[in-house]
C-alpha atoms as one frame of an Amber mdcrd trajectory, in Angstrom:
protein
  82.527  98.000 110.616  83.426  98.299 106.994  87.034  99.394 107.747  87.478
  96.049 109.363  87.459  94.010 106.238  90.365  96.692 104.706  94.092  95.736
 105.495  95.754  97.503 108.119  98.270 100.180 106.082 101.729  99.866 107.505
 104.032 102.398 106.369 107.884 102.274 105.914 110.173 105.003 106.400 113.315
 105.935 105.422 114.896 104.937 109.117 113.657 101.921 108.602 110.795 102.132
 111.027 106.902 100.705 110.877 104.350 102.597 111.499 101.037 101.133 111.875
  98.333 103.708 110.648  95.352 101.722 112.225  96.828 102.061 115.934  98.859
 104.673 115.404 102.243 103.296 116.694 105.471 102.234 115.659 105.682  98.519
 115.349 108.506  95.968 114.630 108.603  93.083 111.944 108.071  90.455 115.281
 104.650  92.381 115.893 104.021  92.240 112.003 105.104  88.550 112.351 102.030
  88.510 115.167  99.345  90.458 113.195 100.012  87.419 110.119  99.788  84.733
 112.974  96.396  86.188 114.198  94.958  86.359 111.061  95.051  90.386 110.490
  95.856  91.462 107.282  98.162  94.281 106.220  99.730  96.010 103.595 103.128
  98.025 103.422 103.463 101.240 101.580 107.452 103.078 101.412 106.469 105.937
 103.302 108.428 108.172 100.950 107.747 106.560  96.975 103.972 105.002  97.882
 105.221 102.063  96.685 103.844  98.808  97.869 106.566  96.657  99.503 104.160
  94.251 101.329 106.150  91.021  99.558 109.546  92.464 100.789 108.207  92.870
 104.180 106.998  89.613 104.528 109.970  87.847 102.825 112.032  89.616 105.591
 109.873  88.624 108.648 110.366  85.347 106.988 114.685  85.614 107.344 114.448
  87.018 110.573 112.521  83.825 111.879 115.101  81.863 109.870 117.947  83.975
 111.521 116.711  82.948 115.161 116.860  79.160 114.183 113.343  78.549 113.275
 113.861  76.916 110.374 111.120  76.112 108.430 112.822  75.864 104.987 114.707
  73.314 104.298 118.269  73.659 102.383 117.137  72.035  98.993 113.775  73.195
  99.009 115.690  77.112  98.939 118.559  75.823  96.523 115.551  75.061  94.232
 113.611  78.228  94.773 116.510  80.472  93.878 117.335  78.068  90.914 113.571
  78.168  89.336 114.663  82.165  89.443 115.050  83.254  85.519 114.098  79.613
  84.567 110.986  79.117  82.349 109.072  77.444  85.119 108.957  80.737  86.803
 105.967  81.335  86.146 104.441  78.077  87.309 106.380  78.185  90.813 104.007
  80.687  92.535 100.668  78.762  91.470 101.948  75.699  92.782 102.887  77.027
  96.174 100.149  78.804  96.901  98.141  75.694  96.300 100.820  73.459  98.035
 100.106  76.109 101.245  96.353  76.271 101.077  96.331  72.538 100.446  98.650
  72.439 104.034  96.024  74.552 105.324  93.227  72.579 104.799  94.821  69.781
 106.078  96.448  71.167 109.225  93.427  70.924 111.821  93.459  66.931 111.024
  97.808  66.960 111.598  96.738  68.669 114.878  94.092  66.266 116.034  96.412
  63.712 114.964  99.075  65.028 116.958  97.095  65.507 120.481  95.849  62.128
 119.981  99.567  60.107 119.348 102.383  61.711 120.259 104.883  60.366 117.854
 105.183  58.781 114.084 101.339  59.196 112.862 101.705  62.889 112.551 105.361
  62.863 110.817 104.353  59.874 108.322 101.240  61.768 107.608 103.214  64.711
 106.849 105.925  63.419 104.775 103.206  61.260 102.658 101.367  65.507 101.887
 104.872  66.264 101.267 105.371  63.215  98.676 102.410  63.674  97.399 102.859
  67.385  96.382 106.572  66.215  95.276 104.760  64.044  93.326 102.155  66.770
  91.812 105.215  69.418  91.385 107.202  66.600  89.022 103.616  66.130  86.744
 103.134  69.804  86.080 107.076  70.021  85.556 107.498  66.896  82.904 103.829
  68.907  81.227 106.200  71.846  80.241 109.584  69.414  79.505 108.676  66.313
  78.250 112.124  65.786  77.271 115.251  65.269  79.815 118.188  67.017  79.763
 119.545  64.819  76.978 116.577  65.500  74.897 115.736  61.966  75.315 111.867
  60.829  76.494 112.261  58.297  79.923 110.467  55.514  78.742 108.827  55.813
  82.113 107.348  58.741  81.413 106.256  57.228  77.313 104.189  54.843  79.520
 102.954  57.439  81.891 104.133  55.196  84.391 104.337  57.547  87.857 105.555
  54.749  89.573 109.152  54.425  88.602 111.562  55.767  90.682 112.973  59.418
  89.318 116.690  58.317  88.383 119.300  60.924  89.003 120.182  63.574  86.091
 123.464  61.936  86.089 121.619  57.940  85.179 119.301  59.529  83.167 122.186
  60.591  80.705 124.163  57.599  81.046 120.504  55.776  79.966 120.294  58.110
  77.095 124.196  57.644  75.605 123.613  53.841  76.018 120.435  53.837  73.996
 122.153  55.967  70.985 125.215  53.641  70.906 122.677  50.799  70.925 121.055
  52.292  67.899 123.853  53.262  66.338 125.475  49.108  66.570 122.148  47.886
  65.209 122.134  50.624  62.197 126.033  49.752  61.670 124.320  45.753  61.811
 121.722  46.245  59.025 125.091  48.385  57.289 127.040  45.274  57.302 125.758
  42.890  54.699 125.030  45.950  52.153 129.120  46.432  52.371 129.735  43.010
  52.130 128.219  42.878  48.255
């Protein structure tokens, strides 16, 4: 009973092939892609090193799906993955997803219900409002850690903690900022004026 509650080892070999250790067969990543559907937990091991490869396992069940046009990623939301790579937010990305996921989770037996009882726009708008609303969440936690824009210049939307305003472009945003400095610098040149007149 105990060796229920232990993941399932999987193990890797050098041909490439999976060998589950708990029924004692080869398996393929679509069977792995079954055992995470039905709830059963396993781990990978490189039958050779010993070394755990559980995340590269999963990442590739995760192309493969891709690959046969189940796409479940969108475009941007991978462009901005591989970007955060290196960056100093990291660290931050992987806490926020797995609370984005578990916060889908929760919420996914009321999209279903939803869903059997109107076919049609109730479930999308529901889903695109958890998907604004984590947007939303993401963009706090991200102006926590850079209070500053790109230009090194505070949005006066954020000074106010106003969440409301529309996000302006990176491109605006910089525009914004060089208008504000030349404004500052005409007034300064102003209050100059009368000093250079005496």
């Amino acid at each position: 009973m105990a060796k229920n509650d232990e993941p399932t080892v999987i193990k890797k070999y050098a041909n490439r092939r999976l060998y589950n250790t708990g029924t004692s067969t080869y398996v393929t990543l679509e069977d792995l892609a079954s055992m995470v559907k039905g709830g059963e937990d396993f781990v990978v091991f490189d039958a050779k090193s010993g070394d755990e490869i559980t995340r590269s396992v999963l990442t590739q069940i995760i192309f493969e799906q891709e690959g046969k046009g189940q796409n479940l990623l969108p475009v941007t939301f991978l462009r901005q993955l591989i970007r955060f790579y290196g960056d100093s937010m990291q660290q931050l990305v992987p806490s926020y997803l797995e609370q984005s996921i578990a916060s889908l989770t929760r919420e996914q037996e009321k999209f279903r219900h939803q869903m059997t009882q109107a076919f049609g726009g109730t479930t999308i708008e529901t889903m695109e409002e958890q998907v604004r609303r984590n947007a939303e969440i993401f963009e706090r936690a991200v102006r926590m850690f850079m209070p500053f824009g790109p230009s090194g210049v505070v949005d006066p939307a954020d000074a106010r903690g106003d969440t409301a305003a529309p996000a302006k472009p990176a491109r605006d945003t910089d525009i914004d900022a060089l208008k504000q400095q030349l404004e500052a610098m005409q007034r300064r040149l102003d209050q100059l004026a009368p000093d250079r007149a005496n």
